[in-house]
C-alpha positions in Angstrom: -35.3 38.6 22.4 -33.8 37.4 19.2 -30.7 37.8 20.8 -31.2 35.9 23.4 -33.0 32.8 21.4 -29.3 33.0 19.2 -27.3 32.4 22.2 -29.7 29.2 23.5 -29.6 28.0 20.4 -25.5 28.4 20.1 -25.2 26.6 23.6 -27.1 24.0 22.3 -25.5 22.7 19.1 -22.0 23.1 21.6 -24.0 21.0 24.1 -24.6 18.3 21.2 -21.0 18.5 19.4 -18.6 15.7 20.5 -15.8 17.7 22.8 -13.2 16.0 20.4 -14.7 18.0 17.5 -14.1 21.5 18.9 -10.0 20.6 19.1 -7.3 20.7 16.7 -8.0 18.0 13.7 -5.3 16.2 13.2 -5.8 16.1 9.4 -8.0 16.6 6.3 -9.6 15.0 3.6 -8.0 16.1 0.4 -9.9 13.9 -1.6 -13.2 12.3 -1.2 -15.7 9.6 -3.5 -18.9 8.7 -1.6 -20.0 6.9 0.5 -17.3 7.5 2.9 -18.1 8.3 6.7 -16.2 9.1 10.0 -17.6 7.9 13.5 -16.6 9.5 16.5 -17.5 9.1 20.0 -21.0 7.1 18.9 -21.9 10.2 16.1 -20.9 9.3 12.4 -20.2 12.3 9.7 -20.4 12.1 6.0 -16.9 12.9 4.9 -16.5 15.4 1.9 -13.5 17.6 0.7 -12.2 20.1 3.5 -13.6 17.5 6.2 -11.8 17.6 9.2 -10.1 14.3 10.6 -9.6 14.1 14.1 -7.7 11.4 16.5 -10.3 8.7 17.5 -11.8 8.6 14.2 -12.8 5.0 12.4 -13.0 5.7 8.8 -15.5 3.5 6.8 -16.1 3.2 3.2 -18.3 1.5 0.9 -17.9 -0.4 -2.8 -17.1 3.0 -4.2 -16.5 5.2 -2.0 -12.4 6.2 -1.2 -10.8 8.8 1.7 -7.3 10.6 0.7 -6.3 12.1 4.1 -3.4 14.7 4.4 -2.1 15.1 8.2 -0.7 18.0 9.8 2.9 16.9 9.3 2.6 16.0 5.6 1.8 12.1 6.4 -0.7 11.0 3.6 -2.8 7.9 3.8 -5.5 6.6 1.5 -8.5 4.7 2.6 -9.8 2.3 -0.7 -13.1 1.1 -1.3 -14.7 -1.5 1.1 -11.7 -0.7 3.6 -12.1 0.4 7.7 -9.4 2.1 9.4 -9.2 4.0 13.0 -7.2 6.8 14.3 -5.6 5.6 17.4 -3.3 8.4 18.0 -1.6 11.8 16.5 1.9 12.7 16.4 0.3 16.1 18.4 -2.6 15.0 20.4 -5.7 17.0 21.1 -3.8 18.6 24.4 -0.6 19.6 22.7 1.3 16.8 24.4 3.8 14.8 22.1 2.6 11.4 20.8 2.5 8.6 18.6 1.3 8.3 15.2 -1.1 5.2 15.1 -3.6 4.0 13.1 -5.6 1.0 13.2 -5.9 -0.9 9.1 -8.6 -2.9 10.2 -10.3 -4.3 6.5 -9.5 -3.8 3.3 -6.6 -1.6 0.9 -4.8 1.2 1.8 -1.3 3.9 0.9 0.4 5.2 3.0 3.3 7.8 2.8 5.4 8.6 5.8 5.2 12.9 6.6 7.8 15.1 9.0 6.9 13.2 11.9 10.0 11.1 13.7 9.7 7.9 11.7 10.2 5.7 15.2 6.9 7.8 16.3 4.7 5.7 13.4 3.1 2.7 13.8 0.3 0.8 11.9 -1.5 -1.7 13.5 -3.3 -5.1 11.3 -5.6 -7.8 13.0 -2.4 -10.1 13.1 0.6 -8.2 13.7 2.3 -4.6 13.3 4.0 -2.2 10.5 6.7 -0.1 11.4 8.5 2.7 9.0 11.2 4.3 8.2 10.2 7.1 5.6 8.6 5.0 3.3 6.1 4.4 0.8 4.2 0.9 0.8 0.5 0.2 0.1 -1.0 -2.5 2.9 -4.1 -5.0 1.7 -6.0 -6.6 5.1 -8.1 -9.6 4.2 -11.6 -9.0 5.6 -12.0 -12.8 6.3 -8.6 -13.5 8.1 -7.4 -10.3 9.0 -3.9 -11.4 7.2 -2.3 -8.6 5.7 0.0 -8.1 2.9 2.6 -5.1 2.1 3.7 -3.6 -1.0 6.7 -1.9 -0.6 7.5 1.3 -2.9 10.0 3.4 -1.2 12.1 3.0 1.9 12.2 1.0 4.8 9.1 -1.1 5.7 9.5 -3.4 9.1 6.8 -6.2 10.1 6.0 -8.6 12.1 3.8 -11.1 13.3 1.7 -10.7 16.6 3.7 -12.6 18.9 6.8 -12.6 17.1 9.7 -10.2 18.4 12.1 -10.0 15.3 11.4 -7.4 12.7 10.9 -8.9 9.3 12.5 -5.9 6.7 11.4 -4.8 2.9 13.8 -2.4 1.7 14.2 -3.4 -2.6 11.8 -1.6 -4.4 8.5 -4.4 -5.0 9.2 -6.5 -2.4 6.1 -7.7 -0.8 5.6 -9.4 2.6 2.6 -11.3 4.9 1.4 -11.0 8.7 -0.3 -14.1 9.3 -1.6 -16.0 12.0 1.7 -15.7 14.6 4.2 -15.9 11.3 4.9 -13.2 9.2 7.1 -14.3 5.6 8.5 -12.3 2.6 6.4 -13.4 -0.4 8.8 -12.1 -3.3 9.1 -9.2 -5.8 6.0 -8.1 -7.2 7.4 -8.0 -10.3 8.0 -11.8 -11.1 4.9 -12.2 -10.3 2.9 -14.0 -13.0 -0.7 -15.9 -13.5 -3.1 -15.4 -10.4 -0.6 -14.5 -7.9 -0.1 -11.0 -10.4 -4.3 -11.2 -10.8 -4.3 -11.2 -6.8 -1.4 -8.6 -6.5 -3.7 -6.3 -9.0 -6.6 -6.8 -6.8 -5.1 -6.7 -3.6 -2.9 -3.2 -4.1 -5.2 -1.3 -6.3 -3.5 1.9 -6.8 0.3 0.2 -7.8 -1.7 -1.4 -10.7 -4.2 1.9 -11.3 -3.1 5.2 -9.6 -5.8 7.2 -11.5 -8.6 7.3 -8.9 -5.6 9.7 -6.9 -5.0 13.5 -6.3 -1.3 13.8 -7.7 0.4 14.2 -4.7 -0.6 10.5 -3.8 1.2 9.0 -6.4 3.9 7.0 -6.0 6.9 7.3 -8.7 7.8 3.3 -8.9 4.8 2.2 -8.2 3.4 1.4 -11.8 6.3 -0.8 -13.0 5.6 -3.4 -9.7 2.7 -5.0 -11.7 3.1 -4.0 -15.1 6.2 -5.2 -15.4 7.0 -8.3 -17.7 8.3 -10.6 -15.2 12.0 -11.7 -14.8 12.1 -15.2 -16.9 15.5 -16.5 -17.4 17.4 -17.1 -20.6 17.9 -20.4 -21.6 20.2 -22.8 -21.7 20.5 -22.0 -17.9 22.9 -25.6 -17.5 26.3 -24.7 -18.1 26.9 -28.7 -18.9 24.3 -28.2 -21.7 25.1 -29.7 -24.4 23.1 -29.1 -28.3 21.7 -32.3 -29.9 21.3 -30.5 -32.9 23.2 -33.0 -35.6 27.0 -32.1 -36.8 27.5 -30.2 -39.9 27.4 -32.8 -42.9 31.2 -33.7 -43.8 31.7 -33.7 -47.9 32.3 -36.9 -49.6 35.6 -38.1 -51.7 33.5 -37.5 -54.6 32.8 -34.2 -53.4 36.5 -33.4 -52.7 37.2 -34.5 -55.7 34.6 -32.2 -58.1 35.9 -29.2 -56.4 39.4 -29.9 -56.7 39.3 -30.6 -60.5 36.3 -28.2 -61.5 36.3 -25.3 -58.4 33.9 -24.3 -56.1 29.9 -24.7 -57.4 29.1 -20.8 -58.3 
């Protein structure tokens, strides 16, 4: 009889578990600070260490809660606090066909760091437009309000554009950061000229290039620190190669003076 109760019971928690749950994950969480949740196919899941992460999933977090997810093929991606992101697709999808790596940054700060994976296979979606890599390192900000986004670009090759817009914008110097706006995307500058609010609004905006701490080590990025820490880049002056010093000649000596020095020798 007991038996028999233990194999009801059995079928019915695999009755009540989402089919996607029972397949391959396409990642894990490495790292974990609550509240952080997973919803999938109407059920959400508090996420801890070990969690599985699976294709479908929309991450959410809260004012303190963070996600550091490892994938399969070595791609790592950080979910910040107050941040939503979805898992369109996996570079190896639940049926073992080939696909696409995509995710959906849908509010709020993220890293990302490009894994094995063919680097044409990744793209990351944004309210406004579309990120494309090239084995690279960038962190992503999406305003909750507008759904702009703006890139921080560490390593590599990071492409973007505009929704709408069909020529790839590029970030390839190490700081560079550019915008996906409303049909327009623009590159905003190196981080590290930065000064006054727009390097208060970088500091908030990409969290870990100005504090990497919160991170497991193997979510660090190498350059990242110096792209707002940096003193910025403020050029030496004179920068007018006409300019000209007012500062008054040297004073000429006198006849008299002429004279004391040839009869009497320098003044000791």
């Amino acid at each position: 009889m007991r038996k028999l109760i233990s194999i009801f019971a059995v079928a019915a928690l695999l009755a009540a578990a989402p089919a996607t749950a029972w397949a391959a994950a396409a990642g894990s969480a490495k790292g974990v600070k609550q509240d952080a949740a997973a919803a999938l196919e109407g059920q959400t899941r508090t996420l801890v260490v070990g969690s599985d992460i699976f294709i479908g999933d929309e991450i959410n977090t809260d004012a303190k809660g963070q996600v550091q997810v490892l994938f399969a093929d070595n791609t790592k991606l950080v979910v910040g606090p107050n941040s939503s992101l979805k898992i369109d697709d996996y570079l190896l999808r639940n049926n073992g066909d080939p696909g696409k790596f995509v995710v959906d940054m849908l509010s709020g700060s993220f890293r990302f760091a490009t894994g094995n994976g063919p680097k044409s296979s990744y793209q990351i979606n944004t309210p406004t437009g579309t990120i494309g890599v090239r084995g690279t390192h960038f962190e992503v900000w999406v305003f909750p309000d507008t759904g702009f986004a703006r890139i921080l670009r560490d390593d590599g090759t990071v492409l973007y554009k505009a929704l709408g817009e069909k020529e790839w914008n590029v970030l390839d110097d190490t700081c560079e950061v550019g915008e996906i706006g409303d049909g327009q995307s623009q590159l905003l500058g190196d981080a590290r000229d930065s000064t006054g609010q727009e390097r208060a609004d970088y500091k908030h905006e990409f969290r870990y290039a100005d504090n990497q701490s919160p991170l497991l080590r193997a979510f660090w990025f190498i350059e990242s620190f110096e792209c707002l820490h940096k003193a910025p880049n403020v050029p030496s002056f004179p920068t007018n190669p006409n300019f000209q010093s007012k500062a008054p000649p040297p004073e000429q000596p006198t006849i008299y003076t002429k004279w004391v020095i040839r009869a009497f020798g320098p003044k000791p």
